[in-house]
Phi, psi and omega in degrees: 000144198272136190287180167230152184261109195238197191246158182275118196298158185294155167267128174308308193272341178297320165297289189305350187268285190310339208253359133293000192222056177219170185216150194258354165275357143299112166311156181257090178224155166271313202246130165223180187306147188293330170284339170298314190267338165300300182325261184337327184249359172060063191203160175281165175300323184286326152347294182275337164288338169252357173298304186308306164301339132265028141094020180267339140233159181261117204277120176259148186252137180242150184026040186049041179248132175267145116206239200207124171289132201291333189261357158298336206279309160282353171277306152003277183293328182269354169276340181125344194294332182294336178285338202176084177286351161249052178285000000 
């Protein structure tokens, strides 16, 4: 008799977490502009140039433009940093 092959179930809670952890006053893009992201956290561009230099968000370079992934945007914001960036 042939075993059977079953799929591994999804983690519930690794689910119900991700689908907590968007916000609808984000556009729904992946990547976006260093000003795009000031705008959102109501904060300067320079600001968000040093949040990226202590590593509290992560910077990607596309054509030699930097920019920041929606889900560096929302790990952010729901860790605290936008309330109290010297966290």
């Amino acid at each position: 008799m042939a075993k059977r092959v079953t799929k591994p179930k999804k983690d519930a809670k690794a689910e119900s977490k991700k689908d907590k952890m968007d916000d609808p006053l984000l556009p729904k893009k992946s990547l976006f502009r260093i000003d795009e992201v000031a705008r959102y956290f109501s904060v300067s561009d320079r600001c968000i140039r040093l949040w990226i230099d202590h590593g509290h968000l992560k910077k990607e370079k596309v054509v030699g433009t930097i920019r920041i992934s929606r889900e560096s945007i929302l790990r952010c914001r729901f860790r605290g940093m936008a309330s109290n960036p010297l966290l």
